[in-house]
C-alpha positions in Angstrom: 82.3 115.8 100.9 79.3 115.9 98.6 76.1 113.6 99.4 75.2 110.9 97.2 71.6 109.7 96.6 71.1 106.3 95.5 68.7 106.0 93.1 66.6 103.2 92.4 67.5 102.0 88.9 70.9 99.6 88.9 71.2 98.3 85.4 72.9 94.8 84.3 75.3 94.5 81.8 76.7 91.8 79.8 80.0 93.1 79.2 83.1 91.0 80.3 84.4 93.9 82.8 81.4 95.5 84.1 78.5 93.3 85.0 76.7 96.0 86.9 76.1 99.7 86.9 74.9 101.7 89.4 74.0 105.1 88.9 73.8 107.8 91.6 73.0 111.4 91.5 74.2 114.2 93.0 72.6 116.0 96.3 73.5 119.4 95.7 71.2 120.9 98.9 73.4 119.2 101.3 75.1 121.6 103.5 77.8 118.9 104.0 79.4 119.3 100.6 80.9 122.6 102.0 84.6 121.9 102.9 87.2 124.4 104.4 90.0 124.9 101.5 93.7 125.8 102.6 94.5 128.3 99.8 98.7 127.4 100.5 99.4 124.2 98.6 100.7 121.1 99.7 104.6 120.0 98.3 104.8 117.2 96.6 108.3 117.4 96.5 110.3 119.2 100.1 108.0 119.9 102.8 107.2 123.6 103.8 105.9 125.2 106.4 102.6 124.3 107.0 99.8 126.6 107.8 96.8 126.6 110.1 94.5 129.5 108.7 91.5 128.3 106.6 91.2 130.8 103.5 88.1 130.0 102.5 85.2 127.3 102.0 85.3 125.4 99.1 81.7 124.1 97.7 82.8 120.8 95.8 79.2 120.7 94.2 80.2 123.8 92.9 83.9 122.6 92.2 83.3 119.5 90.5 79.4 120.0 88.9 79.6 122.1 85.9 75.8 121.1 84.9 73.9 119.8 88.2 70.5 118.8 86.4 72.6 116.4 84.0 75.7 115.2 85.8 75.5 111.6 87.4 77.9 109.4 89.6 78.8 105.7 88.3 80.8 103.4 90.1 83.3 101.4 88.1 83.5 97.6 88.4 86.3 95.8 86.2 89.7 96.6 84.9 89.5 97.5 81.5 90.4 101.3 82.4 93.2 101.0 84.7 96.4 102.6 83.0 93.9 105.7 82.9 94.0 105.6 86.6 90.4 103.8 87.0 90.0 101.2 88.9 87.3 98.4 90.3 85.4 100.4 92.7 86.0 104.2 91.7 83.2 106.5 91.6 83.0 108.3 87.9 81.3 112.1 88.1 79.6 112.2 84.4 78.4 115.2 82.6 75.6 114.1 80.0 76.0 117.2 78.8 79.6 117.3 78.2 80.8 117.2 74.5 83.0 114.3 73.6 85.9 115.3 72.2 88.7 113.0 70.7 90.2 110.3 73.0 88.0 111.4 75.8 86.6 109.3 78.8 83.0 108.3 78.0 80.6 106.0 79.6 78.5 104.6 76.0 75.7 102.4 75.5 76.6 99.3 72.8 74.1 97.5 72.1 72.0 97.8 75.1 75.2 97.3 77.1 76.9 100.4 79.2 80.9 100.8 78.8 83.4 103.3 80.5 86.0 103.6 77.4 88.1 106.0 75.9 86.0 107.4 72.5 88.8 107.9 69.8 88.4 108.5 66.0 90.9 107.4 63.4 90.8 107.1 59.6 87.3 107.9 59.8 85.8 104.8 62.5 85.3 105.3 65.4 86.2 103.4 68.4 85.8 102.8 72.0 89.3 102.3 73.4 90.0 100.1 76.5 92.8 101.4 79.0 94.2 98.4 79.4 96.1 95.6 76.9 94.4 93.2 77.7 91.2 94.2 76.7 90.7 94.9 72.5 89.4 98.2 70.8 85.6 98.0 69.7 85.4 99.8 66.4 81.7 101.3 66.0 79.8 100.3 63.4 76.5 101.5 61.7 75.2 98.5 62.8 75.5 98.8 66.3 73.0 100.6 68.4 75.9 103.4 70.1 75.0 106.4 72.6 77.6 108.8 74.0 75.6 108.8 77.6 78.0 111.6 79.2 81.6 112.4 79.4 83.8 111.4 82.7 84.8 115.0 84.5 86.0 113.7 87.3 87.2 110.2 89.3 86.6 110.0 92.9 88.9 107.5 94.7 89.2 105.9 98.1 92.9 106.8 100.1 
């Protein structure tokens, strides 16, 4: 399981859902992040026959960081992403240098404020789209202050 540093800066928000955001980065030196991989997959559906052998190690730094010296850890608070399968308390790995593309996973600065949203464009606006009906689409505007501050590769949950 990979390391996680703590760094110093947690920022405050003022958005409804996510009153804090604490940002973590990645430790790629640690040895720990090295996990054995079963190359035999596991059913879903009948069991099979399970194996013992260990095919190989599996780096997850390597496996889940495409670009070490931008990607960043964020763990959610709130609820406004939940039919995309993110919930209160999930850790977000973030790629600053991942290109949006349409109705991807962002986390975006409004206003001085930081958001995990869907980004979506439609007839020409552009909108930050919660995952969850009870929260509204935020349409952005030219006069909003707006930053695309990475893309969400990957969500880490608790079992």
């Amino acid at each position: 399981m990979p390391t996680f540093k703590l760094q110093t800066l947690i920022m405050f928000l003022k958005t409804n859902d996510s009153p804090e955001l604490e940002l973590y980065t990645l430790d790629t030196d640690s040895i720990a992040a090295k996990v054995p991989l079963f190359e035999n997959p596991v059913s879903a559906g009948f069991p099979n026959v399970a194996e013992n052998a260990v095919e190989a190690e599996l780096d997850l730094n390597t496996f889940l960081v495409k670009h070490p010296e931008s990607t960043f850890c964020v763990r959610v608070k709130g609820q406004s992403m939940i039919n995309a399968g993110i919930n209160s308390g999930d850790m977000l790995i973030v790629d600053r240098a991942g290109q949006p593309q349409n109705n991807s996973i962002v986390i975006a600065m409004v206003d001085g404020d930081f958001t995990v949203k869907r980004i979506t464009k439609a007839d020409g606006k552009l909108f930050l789209m919660p995952e969850n009906d009870s929260y509204k689409p935020l349409e952005i505007t030219d006069n909003m202050k707006f930053e695309v501050w990475g893309v969400v590769m990957y969500i880490i949950k608790k079992a």
